[in-house]
C-alpha positions in Angstrom: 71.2 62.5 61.8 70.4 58.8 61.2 71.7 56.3 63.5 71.2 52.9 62.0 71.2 50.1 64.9 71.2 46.0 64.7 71.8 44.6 68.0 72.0 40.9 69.6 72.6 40.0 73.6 72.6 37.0 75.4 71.2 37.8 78.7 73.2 36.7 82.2 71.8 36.6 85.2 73.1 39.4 87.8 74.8 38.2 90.4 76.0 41.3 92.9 79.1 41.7 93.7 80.7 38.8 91.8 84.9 38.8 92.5 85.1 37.4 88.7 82.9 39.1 87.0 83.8 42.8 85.5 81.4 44.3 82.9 83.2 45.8 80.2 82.3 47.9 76.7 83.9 49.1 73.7 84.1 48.8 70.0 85.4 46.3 68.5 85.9 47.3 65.1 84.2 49.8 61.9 81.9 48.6 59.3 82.3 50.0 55.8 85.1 51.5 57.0 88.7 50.5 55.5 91.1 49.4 58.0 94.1 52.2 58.8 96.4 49.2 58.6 96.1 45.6 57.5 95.4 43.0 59.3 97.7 39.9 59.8 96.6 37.2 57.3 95.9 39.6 54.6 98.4 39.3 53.0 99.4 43.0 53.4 95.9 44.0 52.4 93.9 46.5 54.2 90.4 45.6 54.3 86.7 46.7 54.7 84.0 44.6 56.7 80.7 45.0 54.8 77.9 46.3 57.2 76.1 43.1 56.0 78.9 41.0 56.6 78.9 42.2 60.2 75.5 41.7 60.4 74.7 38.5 59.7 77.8 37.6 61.6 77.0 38.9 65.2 75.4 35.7 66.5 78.7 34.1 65.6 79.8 36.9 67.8 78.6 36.2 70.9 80.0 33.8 73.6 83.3 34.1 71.9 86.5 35.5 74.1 88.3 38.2 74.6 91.5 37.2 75.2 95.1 39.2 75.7 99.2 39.3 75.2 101.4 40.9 78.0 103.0 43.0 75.1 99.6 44.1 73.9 100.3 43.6 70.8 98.6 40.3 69.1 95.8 37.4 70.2 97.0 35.2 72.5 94.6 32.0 72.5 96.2 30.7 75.9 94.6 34.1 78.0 91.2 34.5 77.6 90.1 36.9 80.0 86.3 37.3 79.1 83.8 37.0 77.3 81.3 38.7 74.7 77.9 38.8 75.7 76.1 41.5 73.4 76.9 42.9 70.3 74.9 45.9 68.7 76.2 47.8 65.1 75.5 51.9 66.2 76.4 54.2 62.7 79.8 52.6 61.2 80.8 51.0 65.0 80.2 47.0 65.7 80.1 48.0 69.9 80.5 44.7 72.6 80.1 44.0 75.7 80.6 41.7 78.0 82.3 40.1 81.2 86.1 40.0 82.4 87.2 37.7 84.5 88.7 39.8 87.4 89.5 37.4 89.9 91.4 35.4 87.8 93.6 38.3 85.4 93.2 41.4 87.8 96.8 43.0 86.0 94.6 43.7 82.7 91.5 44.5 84.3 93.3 47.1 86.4 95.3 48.3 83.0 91.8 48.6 81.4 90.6 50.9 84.4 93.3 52.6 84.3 93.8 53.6 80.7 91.1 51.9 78.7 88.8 55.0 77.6 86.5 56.5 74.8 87.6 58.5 72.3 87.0 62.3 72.0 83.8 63.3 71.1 85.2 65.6 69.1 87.4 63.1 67.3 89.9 64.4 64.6 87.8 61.8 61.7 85.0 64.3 61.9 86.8 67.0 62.0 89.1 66.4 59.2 85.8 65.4 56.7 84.4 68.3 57.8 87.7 70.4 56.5 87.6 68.8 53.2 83.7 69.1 52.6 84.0 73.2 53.8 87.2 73.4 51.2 85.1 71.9 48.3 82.1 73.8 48.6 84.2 77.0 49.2 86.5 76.2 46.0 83.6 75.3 44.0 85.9 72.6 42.0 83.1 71.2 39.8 86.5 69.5 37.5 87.9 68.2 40.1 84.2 66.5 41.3 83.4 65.4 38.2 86.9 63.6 38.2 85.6 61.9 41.4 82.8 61.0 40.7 83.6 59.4 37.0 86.4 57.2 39.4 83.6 56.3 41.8 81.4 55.0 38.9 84.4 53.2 37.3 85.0 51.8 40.6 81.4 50.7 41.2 81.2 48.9 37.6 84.6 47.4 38.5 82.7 45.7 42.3 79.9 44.7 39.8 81.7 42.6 37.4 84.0 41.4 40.3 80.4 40.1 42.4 79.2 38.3 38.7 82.1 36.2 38.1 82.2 33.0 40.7 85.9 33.2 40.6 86.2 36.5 42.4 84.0 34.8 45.1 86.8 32.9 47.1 85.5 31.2 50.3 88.2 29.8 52.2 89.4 28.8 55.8 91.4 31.8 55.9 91.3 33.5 59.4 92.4 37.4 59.8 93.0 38.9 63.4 92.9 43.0 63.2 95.9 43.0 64.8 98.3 44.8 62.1 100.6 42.5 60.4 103.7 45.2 60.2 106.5 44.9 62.6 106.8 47.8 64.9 110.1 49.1 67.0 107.4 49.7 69.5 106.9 46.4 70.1 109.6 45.1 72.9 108.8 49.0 74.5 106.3 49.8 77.6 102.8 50.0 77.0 102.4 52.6 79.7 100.4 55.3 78.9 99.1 54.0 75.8 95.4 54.0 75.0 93.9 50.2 74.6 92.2 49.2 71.0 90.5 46.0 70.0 90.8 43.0 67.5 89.1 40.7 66.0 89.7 37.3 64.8 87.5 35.7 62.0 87.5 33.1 59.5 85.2 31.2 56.7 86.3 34.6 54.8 84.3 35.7 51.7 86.8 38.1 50.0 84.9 40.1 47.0 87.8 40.8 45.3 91.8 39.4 46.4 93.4 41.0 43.4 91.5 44.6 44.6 93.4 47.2 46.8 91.6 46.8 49.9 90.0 43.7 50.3 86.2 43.5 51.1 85.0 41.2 53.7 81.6 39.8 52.4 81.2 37.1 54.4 82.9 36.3 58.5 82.6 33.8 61.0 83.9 35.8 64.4 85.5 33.2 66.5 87.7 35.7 69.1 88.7 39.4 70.1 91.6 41.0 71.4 92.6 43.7 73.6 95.9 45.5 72.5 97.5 48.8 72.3 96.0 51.1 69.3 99.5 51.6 67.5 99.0 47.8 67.2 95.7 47.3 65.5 94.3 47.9 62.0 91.4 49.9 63.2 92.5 52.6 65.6 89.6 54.3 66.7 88.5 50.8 68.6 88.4 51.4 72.3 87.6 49.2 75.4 86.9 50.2 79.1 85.1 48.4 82.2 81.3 49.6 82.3 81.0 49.3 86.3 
């Protein structure tokens, strides 16, 4: 297996035993990888952040905050709680870290220790690819990949004709947060017990294609994160927890 890897840090001095100072990790979102929901400012689009995109947008990344709601449920500007300090894209996840500020919002902190955690190893993504690869090669459906495939090449002309014409180029002062955009009855309930996901929060978007299904982030200026409850963000499989 491959692991592709594009990293950037800025590096703090250490300072033992610091009250305001909690290191913490976690991934922040997937690249190439559509969003399970979409994101608010979308305009009810899912969307994709291009492994480039991410790329050349990590120093914009760093020095940013993290920041947090009560509900756990959306950016709150007003509560920054830490900051990002490094920034490294492992495989398909853009993974922080970084510094919370203890002292000053122990009640997240302590939520994070408490219920801020990795995902399985064995994580129910792999396993369900896994499934479907066994069942085609078992089947041997050659119609049905031909099918596929002819969509995939129609799809890829369709990106290639989009990426010529200027117009399908929009650059604007848009700003998405990967918090999801849907209301949820969860919302008003306790967050007990729930597992903790990540957002981010961009703008200066470069949208390949608006009229397209899933919208294709080309080009990002980061300029914030979140910490919320998974059933609240667009990319699920984010996680956070404290690294010390």
């Amino acid at each position: 297996m491959t692991i592709e890897l594009e990293s950037m840090a800025v590096e703090m001095p250490e300072v033992k035993g610091h009250p305001n100072r909690v290191a913490f990790r976690g991934v922040l979102t997937l690249v190439d990888v559509p969003s399970q929901r979409a994101p608010l400012g979308s305009k009810g689009k899912r969307v994709l952040l291009t492994r480039k995109a991410a790329e050349k947008a990590i120093p914009s990344l760093l020095g940013m905050a993290v920041d947090y709601a009560p509900s756990l449920d959306q950016h709150d500007p007003q509560r920054k709680v830490g900051v990002i300090t490094s920034a490294d894209i492992v495989g398909r996840d853009l993974e922080i870290g970084g510094y919370l500020y203890a002292k000053d919002f122990p009640g997240i902190v302590k939520e994070i220790g408490r219920i801020g955690k990795r995902p399985a190893e064995d994580g129910t993504f792999r396993l369900q690819a896994s499934s479907e690869a066994e069942s085609v090669e078992r089947g041997h459906e050659g119609a049905r990949l031909r099918a596929s495939l002819a969509v995939a090449v129609k799809e890829v002309r369709r990106m290639i004709e989009a990426a010529r014409s200027k117009r399908k180029r929009i650059q604007s002062s848009l700003v998405l947060r990967t918090e999801s955009g849907s209301s949820s009855d969860l919302a008003a309930t306790s967050h007990a017990g729930r597992e903790l996901g990540m957002s981010f929060e961009v703008t200066n978007v470069n949208v390949l294609d608006r009229d397209a299904r899933i919208w294709r982030l080309i080009d990002v200026t980061f300029t914030g994160a979140a910490i919320l409850r998974k059933d609240k963000a667009a990319y699920p499989e984010t996680w956070i927890e404290l690294s010390q």
